[in-house]
C-alpha positions as CSV (number, residue, x, y, z in Angstrom):
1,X,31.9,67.9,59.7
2,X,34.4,70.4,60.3
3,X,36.6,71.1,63.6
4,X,34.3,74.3,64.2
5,X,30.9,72.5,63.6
6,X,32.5,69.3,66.3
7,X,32.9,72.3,68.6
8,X,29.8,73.0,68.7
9,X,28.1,69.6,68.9
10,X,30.3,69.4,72.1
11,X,29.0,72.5,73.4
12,X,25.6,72.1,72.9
13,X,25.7,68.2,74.2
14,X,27.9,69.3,77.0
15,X,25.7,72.5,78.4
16,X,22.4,70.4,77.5
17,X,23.2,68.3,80.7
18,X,21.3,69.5,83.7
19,X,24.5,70.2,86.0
20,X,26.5,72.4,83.6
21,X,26.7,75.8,83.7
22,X,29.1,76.7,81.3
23,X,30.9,75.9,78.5
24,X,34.5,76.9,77.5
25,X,37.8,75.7,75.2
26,X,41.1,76.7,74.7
27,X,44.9,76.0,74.7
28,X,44.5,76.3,78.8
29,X,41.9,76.8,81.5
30,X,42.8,79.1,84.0
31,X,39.8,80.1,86.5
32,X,41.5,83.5,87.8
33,X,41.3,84.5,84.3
34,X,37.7,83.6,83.8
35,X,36.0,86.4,86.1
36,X,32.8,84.4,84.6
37,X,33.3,81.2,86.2
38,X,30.2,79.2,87.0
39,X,30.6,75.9,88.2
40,X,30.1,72.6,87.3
41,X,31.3,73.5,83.5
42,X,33.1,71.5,80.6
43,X,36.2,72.7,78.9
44,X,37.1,71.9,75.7
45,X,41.3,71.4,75.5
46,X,43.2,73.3,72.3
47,X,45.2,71.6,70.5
48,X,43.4,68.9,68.6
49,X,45.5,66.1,67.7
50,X,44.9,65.2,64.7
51,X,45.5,61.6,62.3
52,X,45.2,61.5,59.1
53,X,44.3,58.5,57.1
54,X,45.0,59.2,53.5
55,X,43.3,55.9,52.1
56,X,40.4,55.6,54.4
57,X,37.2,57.5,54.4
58,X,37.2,58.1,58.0
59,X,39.8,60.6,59.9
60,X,40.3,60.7,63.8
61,X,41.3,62.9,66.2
62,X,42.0,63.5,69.6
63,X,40.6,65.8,72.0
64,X,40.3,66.2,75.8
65,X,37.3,67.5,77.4
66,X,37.6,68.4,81.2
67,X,34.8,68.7,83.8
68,X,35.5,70.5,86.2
69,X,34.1,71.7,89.8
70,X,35.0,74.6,92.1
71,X,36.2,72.9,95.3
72,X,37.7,74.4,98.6
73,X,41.4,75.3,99.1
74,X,43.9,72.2,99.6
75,X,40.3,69.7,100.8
76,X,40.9,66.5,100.0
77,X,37.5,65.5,100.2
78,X,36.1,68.1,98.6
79,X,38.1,67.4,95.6
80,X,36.9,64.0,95.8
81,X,33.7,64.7,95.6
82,X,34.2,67.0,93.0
83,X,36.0,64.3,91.3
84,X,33.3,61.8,91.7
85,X,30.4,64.2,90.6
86,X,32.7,64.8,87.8
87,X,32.8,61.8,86.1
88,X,29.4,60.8,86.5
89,X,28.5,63.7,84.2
90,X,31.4,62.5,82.1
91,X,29.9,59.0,82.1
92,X,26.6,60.7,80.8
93,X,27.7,62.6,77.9
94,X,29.6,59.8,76.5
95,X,26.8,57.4,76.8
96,X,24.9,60.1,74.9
97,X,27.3,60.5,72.2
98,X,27.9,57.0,71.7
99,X,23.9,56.2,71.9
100,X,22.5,59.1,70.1
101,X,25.1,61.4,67.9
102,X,25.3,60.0,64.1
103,X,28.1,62.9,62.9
104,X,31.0,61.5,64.9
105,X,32.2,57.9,66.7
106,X,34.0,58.5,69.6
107,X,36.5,55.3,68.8
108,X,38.5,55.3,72.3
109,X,37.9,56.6,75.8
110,X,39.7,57.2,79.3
111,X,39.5,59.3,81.7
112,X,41.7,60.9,84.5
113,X,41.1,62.6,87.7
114,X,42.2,66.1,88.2
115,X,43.0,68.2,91.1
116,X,43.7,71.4,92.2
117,X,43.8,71.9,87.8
118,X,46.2,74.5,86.6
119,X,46.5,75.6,90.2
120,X,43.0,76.9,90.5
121,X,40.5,75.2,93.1
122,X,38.4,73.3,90.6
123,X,38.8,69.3,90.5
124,X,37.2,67.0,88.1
125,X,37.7,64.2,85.4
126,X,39.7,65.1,82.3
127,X,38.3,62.8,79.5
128,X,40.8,61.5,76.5
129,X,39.2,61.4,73.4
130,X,39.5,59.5,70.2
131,X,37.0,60.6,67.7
132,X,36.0,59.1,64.1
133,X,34.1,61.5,61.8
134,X,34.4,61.0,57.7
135,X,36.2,63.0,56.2
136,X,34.8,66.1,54.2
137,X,36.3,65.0,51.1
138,X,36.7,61.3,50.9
139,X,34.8,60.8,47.3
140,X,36.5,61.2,44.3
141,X,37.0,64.7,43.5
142,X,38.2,67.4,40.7
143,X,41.3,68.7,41.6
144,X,40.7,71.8,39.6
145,X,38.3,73.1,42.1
146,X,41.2,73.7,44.7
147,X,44.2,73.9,42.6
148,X,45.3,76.1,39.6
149,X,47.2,73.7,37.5
């Protein structure tokens, strides 16, 4: 599976939920930037943080994956409802990956509340990922077919 292909299993799982609208990823959300904001949505975090395992057949890598829900300016209680509603939809999609994806293992899991994210009204629950997925080429291979030599 490769990085792009991941994206879009997140994607799809994440906009397949009932409550989000939208979808997005990058290096940074910023909602004054995004004149097509539509709330609740899931952001995918740039960069991926990768390990690699040169003897195993699996790799992992981390990711963070951010809910996030338009609040009201500096309410406490409306972030904390946004905060709440946040994580139960976080709850869900992990339970789904973990119970129904085969491509990729999420290995490690936890979550943090945000508020008032990158300045913008829009709280949530930011979710730290660890994800296992084998590697494209863990079998014995010819070098010849990537190398000149």
């Amino acid at each position: 599976m490769t990085l792009e292909q991941f994206k879009d299993k997140i994607k799809n799982i994440c906009t397949a939920h009932k409550d989000i609208k939208k979808f997005d990823y990058g290096s940074e959300y910023n909602k004054d930037e995004d004149n097509d904001c539509i709330y609740p949505m899931a952001f995918l975090e740039l960069p991926y943080v990768y390990d690699y395992e040169l003897n195993n057949t699996m790799d992992s890598f981390s990711i963070a994956l951010d809910i996030l829900i338009a609040t009201n300016n500096d309410d406490v209680e409306s972030d904390h409802f946004a905060i709440s509603l946040s994580k139960e939809i976080a709850d869900v999609i992990l339970l789904y990956i973990n119970n129904e994806v085969d491509d990729f293992k999420i290995e490690s899991a936890s979550g943090l509340s945000t508020r008032e994210y990158t300045d913008d009204n829009v709280a949530g629950w930011r979710l730290e990922l660890n994800i296992l997925f084998p590697r494209e080429n863990c079998d014995a291979f010819d070098y010849n077919d990537y190398f000149n030599f």
